[in-house]
C-alpha positions as CSV (number, residue, x, y, z in Angstrom):
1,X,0.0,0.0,0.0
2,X,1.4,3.8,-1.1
3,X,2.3,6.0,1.5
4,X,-0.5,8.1,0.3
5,X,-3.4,5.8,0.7
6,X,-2.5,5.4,4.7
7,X,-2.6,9.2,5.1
8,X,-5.9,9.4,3.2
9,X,-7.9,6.8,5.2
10,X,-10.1,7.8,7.9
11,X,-8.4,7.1,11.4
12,X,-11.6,7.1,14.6
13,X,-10.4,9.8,17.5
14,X,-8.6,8.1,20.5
15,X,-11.4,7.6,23.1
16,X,-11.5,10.2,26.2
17,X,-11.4,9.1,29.9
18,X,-14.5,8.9,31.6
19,X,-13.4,11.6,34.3
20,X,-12.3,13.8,31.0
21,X,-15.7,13.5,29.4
22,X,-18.5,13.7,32.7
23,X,-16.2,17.2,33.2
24,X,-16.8,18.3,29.6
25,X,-20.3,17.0,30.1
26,X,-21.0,19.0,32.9
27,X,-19.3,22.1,31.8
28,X,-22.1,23.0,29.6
29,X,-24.4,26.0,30.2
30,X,-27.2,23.8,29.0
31,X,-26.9,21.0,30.8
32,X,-27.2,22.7,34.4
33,X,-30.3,24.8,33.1
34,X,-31.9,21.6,33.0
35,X,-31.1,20.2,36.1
36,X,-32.4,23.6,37.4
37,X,-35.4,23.2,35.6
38,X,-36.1,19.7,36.5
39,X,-35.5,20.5,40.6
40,X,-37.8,23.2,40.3
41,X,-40.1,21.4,39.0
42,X,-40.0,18.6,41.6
43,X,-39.9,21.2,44.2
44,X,-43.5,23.2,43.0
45,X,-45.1,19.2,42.5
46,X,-44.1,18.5,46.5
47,X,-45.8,21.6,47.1
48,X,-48.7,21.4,45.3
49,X,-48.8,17.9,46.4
50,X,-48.0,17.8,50.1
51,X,-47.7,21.5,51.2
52,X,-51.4,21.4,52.4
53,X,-51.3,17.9,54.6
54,X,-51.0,19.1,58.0
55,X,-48.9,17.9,60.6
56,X,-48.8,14.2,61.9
57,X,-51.6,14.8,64.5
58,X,-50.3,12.5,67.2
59,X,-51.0,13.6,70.6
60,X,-50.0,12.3,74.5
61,X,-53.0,9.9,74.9
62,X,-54.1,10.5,71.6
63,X,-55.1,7.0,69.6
64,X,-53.8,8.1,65.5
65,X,-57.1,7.5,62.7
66,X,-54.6,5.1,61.4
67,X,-53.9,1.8,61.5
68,X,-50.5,0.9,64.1
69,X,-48.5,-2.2,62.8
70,X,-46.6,-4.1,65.5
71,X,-43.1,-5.5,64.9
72,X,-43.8,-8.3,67.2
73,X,-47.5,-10.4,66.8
74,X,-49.1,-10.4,69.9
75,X,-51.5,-13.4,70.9
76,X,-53.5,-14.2,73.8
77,X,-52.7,-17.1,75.7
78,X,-56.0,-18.2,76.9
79,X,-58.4,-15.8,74.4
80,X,-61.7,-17.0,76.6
81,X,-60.5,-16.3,79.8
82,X,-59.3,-12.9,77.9
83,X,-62.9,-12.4,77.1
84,X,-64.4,-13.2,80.2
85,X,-61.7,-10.7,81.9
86,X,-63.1,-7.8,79.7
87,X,-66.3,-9.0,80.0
88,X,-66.5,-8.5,83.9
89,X,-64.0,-5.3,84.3
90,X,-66.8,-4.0,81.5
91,X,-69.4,-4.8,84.2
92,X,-68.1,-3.3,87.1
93,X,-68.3,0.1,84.9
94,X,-70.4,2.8,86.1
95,X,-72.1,4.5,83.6
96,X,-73.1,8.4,83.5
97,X,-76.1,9.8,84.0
98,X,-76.9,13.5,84.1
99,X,-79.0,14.5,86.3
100,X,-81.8,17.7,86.0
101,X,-83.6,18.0,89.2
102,X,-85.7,21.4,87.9
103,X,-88.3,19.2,87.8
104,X,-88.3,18.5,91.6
105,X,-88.4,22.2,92.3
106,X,-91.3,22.5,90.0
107,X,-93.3,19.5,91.8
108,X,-92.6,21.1,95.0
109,X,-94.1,24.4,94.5
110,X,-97.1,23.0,92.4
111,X,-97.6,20.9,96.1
112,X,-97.7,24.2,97.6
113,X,-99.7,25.6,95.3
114,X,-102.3,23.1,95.8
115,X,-101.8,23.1,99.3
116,X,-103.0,26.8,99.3
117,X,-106.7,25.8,98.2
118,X,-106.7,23.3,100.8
119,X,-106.5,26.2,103.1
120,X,-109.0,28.5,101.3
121,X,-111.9,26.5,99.6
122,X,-114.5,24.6,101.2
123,X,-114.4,20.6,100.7
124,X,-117.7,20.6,97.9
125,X,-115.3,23.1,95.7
126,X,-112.5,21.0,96.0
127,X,-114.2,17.8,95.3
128,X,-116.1,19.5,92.1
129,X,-112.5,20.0,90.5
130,X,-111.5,17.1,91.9
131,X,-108.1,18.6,93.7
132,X,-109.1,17.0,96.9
133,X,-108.9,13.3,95.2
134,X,-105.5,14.0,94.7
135,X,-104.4,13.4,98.1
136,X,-106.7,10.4,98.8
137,X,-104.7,7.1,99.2
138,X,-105.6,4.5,96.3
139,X,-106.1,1.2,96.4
140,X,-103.6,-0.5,94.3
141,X,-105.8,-3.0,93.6
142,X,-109.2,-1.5,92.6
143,X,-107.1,2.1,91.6
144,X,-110.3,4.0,93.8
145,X,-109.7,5.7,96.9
146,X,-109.7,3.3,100.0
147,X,-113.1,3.9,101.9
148,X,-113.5,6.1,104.6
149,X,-110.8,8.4,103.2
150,X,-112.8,10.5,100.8
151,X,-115.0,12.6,103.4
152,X,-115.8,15.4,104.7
153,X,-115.1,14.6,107.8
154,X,-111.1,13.5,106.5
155,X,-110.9,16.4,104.6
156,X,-111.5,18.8,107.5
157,X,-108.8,16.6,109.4
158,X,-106.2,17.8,106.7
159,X,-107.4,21.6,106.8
160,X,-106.7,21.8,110.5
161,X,-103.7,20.0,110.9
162,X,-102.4,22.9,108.3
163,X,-103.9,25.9,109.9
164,X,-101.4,26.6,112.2
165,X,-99.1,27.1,109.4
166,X,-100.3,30.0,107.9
167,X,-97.6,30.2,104.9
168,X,-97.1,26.7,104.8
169,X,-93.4,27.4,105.0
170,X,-93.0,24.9,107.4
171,X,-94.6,22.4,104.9
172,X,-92.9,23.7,102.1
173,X,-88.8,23.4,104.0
174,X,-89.8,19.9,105.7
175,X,-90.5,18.9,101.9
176,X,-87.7,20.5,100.3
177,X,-85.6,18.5,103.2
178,X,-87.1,15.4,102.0
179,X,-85.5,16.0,98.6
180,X,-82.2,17.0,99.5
181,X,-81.0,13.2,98.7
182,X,-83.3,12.8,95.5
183,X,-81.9,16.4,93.5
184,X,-78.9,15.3,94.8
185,X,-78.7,11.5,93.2
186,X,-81.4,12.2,91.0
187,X,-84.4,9.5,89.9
188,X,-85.2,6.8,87.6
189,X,-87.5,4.5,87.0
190,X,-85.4,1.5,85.6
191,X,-81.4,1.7,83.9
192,X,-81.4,2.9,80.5
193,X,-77.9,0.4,79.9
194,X,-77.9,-3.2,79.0
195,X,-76.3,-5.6,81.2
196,X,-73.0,-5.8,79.0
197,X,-72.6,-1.9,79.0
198,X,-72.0,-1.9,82.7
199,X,-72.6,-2.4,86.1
200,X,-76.2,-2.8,87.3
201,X,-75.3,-1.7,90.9
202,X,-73.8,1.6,91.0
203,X,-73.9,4.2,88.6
204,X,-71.9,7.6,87.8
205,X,-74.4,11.0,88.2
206,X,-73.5,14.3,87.6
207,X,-75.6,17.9,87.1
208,X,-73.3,19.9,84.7
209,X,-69.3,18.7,84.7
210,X,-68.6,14.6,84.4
211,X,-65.3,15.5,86.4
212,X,-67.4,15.8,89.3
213,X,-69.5,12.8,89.2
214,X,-70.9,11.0,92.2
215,X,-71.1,7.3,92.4
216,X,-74.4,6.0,94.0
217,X,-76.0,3.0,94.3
218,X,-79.1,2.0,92.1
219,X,-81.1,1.0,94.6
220,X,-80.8,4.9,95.6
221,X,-82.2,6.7,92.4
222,X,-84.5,3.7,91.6
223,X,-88.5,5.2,91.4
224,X,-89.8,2.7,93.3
225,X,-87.3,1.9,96.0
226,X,-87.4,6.1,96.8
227,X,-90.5,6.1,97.2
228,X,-90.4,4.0,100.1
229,X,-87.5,6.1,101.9
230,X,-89.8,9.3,101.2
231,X,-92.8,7.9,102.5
232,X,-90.4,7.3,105.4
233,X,-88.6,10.4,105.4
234,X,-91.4,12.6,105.6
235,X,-93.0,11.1,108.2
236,X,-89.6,11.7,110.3
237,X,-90.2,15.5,108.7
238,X,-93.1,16.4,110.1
239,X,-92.8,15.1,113.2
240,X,-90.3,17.3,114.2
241,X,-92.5,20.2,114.2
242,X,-95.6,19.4,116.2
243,X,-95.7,23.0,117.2
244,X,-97.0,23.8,113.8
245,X,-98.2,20.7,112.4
246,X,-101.1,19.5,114.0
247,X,-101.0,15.6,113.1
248,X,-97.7,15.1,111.6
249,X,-98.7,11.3,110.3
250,X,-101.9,12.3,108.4
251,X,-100.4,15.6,106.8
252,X,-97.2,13.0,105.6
253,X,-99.6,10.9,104.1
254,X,-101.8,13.2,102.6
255,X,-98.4,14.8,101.0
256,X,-97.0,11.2,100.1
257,X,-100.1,10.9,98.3
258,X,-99.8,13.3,96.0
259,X,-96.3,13.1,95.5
260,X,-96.6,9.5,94.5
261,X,-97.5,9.7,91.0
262,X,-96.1,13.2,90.4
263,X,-92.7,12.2,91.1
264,X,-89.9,13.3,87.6
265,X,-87.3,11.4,86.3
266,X,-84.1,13.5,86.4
267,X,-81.9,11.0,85.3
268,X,-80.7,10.5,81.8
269,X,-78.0,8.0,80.3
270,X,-74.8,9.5,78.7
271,X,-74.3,7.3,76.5
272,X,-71.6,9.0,74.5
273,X,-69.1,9.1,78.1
274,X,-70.1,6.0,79.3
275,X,-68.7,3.9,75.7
């Protein structure tokens, strides 16, 4: 081959080092507006994207609305005996119940009210609007007034045992003692709760704030069960004033009467504090 043939042929460049050519590469004006672009662009995406999530909302005693994923799988040993353990610390919950005693007040001076016309109308008036039956005692069997109590003769009884008290006041604060305990645990005529939602003995009752509740026993806000310990109590009442009531047992029963079937219930399951 001619000398001049070798110099005429095309000979490829000798390849650069890769250090060489990512320096060259990168040298460029180009190339680093593009990467600019490219991060901007990432960076106005994260915001659009994420800039509005708030915060990870996790609060001290604070359960997360997510899902938690333990490490380690936890497994009880004995699951029934698990159950039953839940099953009786559930039980041995007090619920809340709120309790309104207005109503009380408002029965109170309705009894008063009444008590008034006692003092000021003659028996036939008070037995035409029937206001007089209303402190008969009823036979729980036949639901009519047990015989001999609706007379005359019973319902002068009543009026004078009142007459020394004038304004009734001492009627009205031996009453309003009675229901110191009942505005104070309120009333109800059975649990609003199931068995499983908690105990059956003992309840929580509160008038305004659940941080000061009061445990009481059921057996103490029960309708029935208070009625007795009224019936009771007011008898004890009266009796310590003889000076102004004149027969202390037949103006307690003549009161108990009434106050029988007028009696409110003040007490309402909270439901949403008690899950």
């Amino acid at each position: 081959m001619s000398q001049a043939t070798i110099r005429g042929r095309w000979i490829p460049p000798a390849p650069k080092a890769p250090l060489k050519g990512a320096i060259e590469f990168f040298s460029r004006s180009g190339v680093w507006l593009r990467i600019g672009l490219f991060l901007l662009a990432t960076t106005m995406l994260y915001i659009i994207m994420y800039g509005w999530i708030p915060s990870f909302p996790y609060r001290t005693r604070l359960a997360p609305l997510r899902n938690l994923h333990a490490r380690t799988s936890f497994l009880a040993i004995d699951s029934d005996a698990t159950a039953s353990a839940r099953t009786q610390a559930r039980e041995k919950f007090a619920n809340y119940y709120r309790n309104k005693p207005r109503p009380l007040d408002e029965v109170r001076q309705a009894l008063v009210d009444e008590l008034f016309q006692i003092k000021q109308k003659s028996y036939a008036e008070l037995k035409k609007n029937n206001l007089w039956s209303r402190f008969l005692t009823i036979d729980p069997e036949t639901s009519q007034p047990i015989a001999g109590s609706d007379s005359q003769k019973e319902f002068e009884r009543f009026k004078t045992a009142l007459a020394r008290d004038e304004t009734l006041s001492t009627v009205a604060r031996s009453v309003e003692n009675t229901f110191v305990s009942l505005r104070r645990s309120g009333l109800l005529r059975n649990l609003e709760h199931e068995l499983g939602d908690g105990s059956m003995r003992e309840i929580q009752v509160y008038l305004s704030d659940i941080d000061d509740a009061i445990r009481v026993d059921v057996s103490d806000v029960r309708l029935a069960e208070a009625l007795d310990r009224l019936k009771i109590d007011l008898a004890q009442e009266f009796g310590n004033h003889p000076q102004t009531i004149g027969e202390p047992a037949v103006v307690a029963e003549r009161i108990f009467n009434w106050l029988k079937p007028r009696l409110p219930i003040t007490l309402d399951w909270d439901e949403e504090n008690s899950k």
